[in-house]
Residue, then its C-alpha position, 0 to 999 in steps of 0.5 A: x357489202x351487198x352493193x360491192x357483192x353485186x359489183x364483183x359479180x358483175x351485176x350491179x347494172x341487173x341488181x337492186x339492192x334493198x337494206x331494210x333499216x329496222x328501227x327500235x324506240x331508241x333509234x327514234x329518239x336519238x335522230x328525233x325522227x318523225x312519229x310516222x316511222x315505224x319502231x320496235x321495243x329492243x330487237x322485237x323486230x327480228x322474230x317478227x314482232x309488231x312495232x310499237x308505233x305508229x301502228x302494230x305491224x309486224x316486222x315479216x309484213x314489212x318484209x312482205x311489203x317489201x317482196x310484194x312491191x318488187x314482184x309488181x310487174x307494173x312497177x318491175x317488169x323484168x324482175x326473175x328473182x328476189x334473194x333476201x339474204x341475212x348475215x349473223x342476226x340478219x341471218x336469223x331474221x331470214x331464217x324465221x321468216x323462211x318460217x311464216x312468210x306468207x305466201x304471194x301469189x304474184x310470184x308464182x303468176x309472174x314467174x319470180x323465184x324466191x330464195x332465201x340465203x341464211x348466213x351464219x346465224x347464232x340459232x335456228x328455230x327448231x320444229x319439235x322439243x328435239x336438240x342435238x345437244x343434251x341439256x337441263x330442260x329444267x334449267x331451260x324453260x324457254x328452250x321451245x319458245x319462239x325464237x328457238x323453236x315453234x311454241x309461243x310464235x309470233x301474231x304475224x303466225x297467223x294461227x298455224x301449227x308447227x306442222x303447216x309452218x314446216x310443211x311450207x317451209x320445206x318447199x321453199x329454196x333456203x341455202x344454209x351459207x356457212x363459214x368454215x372459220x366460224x368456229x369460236x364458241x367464245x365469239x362476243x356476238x354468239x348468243x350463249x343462252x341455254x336455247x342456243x347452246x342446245x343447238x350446238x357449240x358454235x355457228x358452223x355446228x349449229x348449221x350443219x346439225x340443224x340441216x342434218x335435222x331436217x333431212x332426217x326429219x324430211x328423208x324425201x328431200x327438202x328444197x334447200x341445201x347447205x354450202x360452207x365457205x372455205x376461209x371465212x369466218x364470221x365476216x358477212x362482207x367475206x360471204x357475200x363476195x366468196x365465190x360461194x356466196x355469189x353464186x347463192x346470191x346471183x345464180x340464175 
C-alpha cells in the first residue's frame, strides 16, 4: 500500500519505503528462523515492549534504530523528511511512540523533518484519568495503564513523567488521519475493552474526542492537526492513496 501510495504520488523515484516487520515468539517457530532474530511475547511489541529474545530491546528503539539510520547524512545525503505512518494497530503503534520516542539530535542538525501520521487507530493513550465516555471505573481498573493512558508505561519511558511525555509530545508534528466511514462500533477488529470504550464508540469518534482533548488541555495550539477522509473507512490501502492522505504523507 505504501509502495503504491508513493507511486500514485509520483514519488516513488524520491521515496524509501521502510515496512518494519515485528515478529512474536510464534512467527519464530513457524518459519524456523534464526535465534538472532528479534521477537516479542504476543503483541508486546506495539506498546513498546522489550523483545524476549535474543536480547531485551524495545520495539520503540528499533524504531529509533531505524530513524537514526535513515537520518545519517553519510549514509543518506539527501533525506528532507521521514513520516512513519501506521494504519489501525500500526496507527496505535505510531501514536504511542509519538509519546516516548527519544529525541535524535541528528535531526535537527541535519535539517529532517519528522512527522507522524496516525491512522484509524482503535485508542489512544491519554495523558491524566479524564475520558469523554462515563464508565464504571470499578469495572475497569486497568483504564490508566499504559496503553490507554500514561500509568505503568513502558522500560523504553526512561523514568518520564506523564508531564515530560506530554510536554514533548505536543511539539512534535502528528496528523490525526481519520475515515469518516470508520464508524462501525461492532468492527471485528475494533478493541472493545472497557479502556477503550471510554474513549468513544467508534474510531472516528475516538480521534476526533481525543484531538478535542488535547486542544482543551493545550488552548495555546499543539503541532498537530486532525484531517478526515471522506469515504473511506477502515481501509489503510483507501488512506494511504486518499488525496488526504497523500498529502500527510508527501507534503514538503
Amino acid at each position: 500500500s505504501a509502495e503504491s501510495a508513493a507511486e500514485l504520488a509520483g514519488q516513488t523515484a524520491h521515496t524509501l519505503v521502510i515496512a518494519p516487520q515485528f515478529l512474536n515468539e510464534s512467527d519464530v517457530t513457524l518459519y524456523s528462523l534464526p535465534p538472532t532474530v528479534l521477537r516479542w511475547q504476543g503483541n508486546e511489541w506495539m506498546g513498546g515492549g522489550l523483545s524476549t529474545g535474543p536480547n531485551p530491546l524495545s520495539s520503540y528503539a528499533a524504531l529509533d534504530e531505524i530513524v537514526a539510520r535513515v537520518s545519517d547524512r553519510k549514509q543518506f545525503p539527501d533525506v528532507k523528511q521521514i513520516v512513519i505512518f501506521g494504519h489501525s494497530g500500526g496507527g496505535q503503534v505510531v501514536q504511542r511512540y509519538a509519546l516516548l520516542a527519544k529525541d535524535q539530535p541528528a535531526l535537527k542538525a541535519n535539517g529532517i523533518r519528522l512527522r507522524y501520521v496516525v491512522a484509524n487507530p482503535s485508542s489512544y493513550a491519554y495523558f491524566n484519568e479524564q475520558r469523554p465516555v462515563a464508565f464504571d471505573h470499578a469495572q475497569c481498573p486497568g483504564f490508566n495503564r499504559w496503553k490507554y493512558g500514561l500509568a505503568d508505561m513502558p522500560v523504553y519511558a526512561g523514568g518520564q513523567t506523564p508531564l515530560q511525555v506530554e510536554s514533548a509530545y505536543v511539539k512534535r508534528e502528528v496528523i490525526y488521519l481519520l475515515g469518516q466511514q470508520d464508524v462501525d462500533p461492532e468492527h471485528p477488529a475494533l478493541d472493545k475493552s472497557c479502556a477503550a470504550e471510554a474513549q468513544g464508540a467508534y474510531r472516528l469518534m475516538r480521534g476526533k474526542l481525543y484531538f478535542g482533548y488535547l486542544l482543551r488541555r493545550h488552548p495555546e495550539g499543539v503541532n498537530q492537526r486532525l484531517v478526515e477522509v471522506p469515504g473511506v473507512g477502515h481501509d489503510g490501502d483507501g488512506m494511504l492513496t486518499s488525496a488526504e492522505g497523500q498529502k500527510a504523507l508527501f507534503d514538503q
